[in-house]
N, C-alpha and C positions, 0 to 999 in steps of 0.2 A: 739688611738691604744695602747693597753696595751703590754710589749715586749713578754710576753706570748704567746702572740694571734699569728696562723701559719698564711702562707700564705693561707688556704683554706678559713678559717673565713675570714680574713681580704678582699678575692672577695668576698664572699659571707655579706659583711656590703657593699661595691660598686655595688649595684644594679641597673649603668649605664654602667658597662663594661660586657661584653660577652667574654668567652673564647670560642675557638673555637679549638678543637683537628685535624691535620692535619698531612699527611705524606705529602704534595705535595713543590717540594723542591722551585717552581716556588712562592710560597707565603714563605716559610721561608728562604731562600737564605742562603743555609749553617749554618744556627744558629738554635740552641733546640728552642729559641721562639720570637716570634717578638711585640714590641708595636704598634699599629695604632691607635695612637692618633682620627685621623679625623672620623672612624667610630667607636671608645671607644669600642677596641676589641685586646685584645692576641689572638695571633697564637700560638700553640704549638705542638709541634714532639707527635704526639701519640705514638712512640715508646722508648720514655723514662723510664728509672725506675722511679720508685716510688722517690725517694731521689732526680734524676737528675732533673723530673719534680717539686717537690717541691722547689728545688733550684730558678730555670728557672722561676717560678711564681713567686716567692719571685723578684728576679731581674726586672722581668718585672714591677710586681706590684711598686717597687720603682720608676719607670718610669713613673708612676701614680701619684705619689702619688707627687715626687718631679717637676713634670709638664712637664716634657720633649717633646720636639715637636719630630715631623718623625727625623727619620735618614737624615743626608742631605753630601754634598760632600767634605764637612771638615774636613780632617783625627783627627784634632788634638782637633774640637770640638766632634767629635763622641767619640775617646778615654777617653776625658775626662766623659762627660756625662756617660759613659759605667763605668768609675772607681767608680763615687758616686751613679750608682745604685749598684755595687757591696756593695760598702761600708753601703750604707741602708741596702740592704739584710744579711748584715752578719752581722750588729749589730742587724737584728731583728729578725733572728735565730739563732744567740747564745749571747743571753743577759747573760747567768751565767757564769761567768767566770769562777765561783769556777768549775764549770764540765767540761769547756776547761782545765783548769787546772789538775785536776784530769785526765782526757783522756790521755794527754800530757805527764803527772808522770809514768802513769801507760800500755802506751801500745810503741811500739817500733816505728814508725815516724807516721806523719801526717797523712797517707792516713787509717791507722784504729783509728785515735781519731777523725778523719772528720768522716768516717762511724758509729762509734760510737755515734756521735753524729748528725748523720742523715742528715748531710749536703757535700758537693763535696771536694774534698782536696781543691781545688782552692780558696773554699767562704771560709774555715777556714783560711788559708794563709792571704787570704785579712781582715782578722779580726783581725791577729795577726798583721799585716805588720802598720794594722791604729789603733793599740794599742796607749791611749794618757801613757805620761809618769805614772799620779799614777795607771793608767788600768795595764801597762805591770811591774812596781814595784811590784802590787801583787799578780799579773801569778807567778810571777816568784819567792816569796814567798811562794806562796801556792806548787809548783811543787816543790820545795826544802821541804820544808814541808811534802809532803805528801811521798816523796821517802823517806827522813829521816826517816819517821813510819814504812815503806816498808824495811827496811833496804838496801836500794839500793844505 
């Protein structure tokens, strides 16, 4: 999977999972989208935007990808498993840092360098939050950097 590659590509090379668009809340149980491992199919809110549902796929698909079974009654395995699909999906939509970077120098908090860069504030949070040390060393360089040029 090249980090390039969106979520749409990335169903669209799994030609054993079915996505399946749904409003009915009886199949997503308060959540934008669901994994079912057992019949190799995403559920998802047809009434998402465009960004939210791109997100949602991305998460889900990390669910995939990292093998996660059904949801089951273990708060603190669900939590978990829920944190490292975050974390897949946000490394695999925003692999350039230097445009996190830039977004983050250049616009006034989160929720427009997330829309800028076409992802939820939440998945960018979680990108920043699982920054390894030399990742968040050169955010944080580059955002110094690029404000310095800005005279900011």
């Amino acid at each position: 999977m090249r980090s390039s590659t969106g979520p749409w590509q990335i169903l669209a090379d799994m030609p054993d999972v079915r996505l399946e668009w749904t409003t009915d809340d009886r199949i997503l149980k308060g959540r934008r989208a669901r994994w079912f491992p057992g019949v190799r199919t995403i559920a998802m809110d047809a009434s998402l935007s465009r960004m939210a549902a791109r997100c949602s796929l991305m998460h889900e698909l990390a669910h995939v990808v990292l093998g996660h079974g059904p949801a089951c009654d273990n708060k603190f395995y669900d939590q978990r498993v829920e944190l490292e699909a975050d974390r897949f999906a946000a490394r695999v939509l925003l692999p350039d840092l230097r445009a996190v970077a830039t977004e983050l120098a250049t616009t006034s908090h989160h929720g427009h360098a997330a829309r800028n860069l076409h992802v939820t504030r939440d998945l960018l949070e979680v990108r920043l939050h699982d920054l390894d040390a030399m990742e968040r060393d050169g955010v944080l360089r580059s955002v110094a950097s690029i404000q310095e040029s800005c005279g900011a």
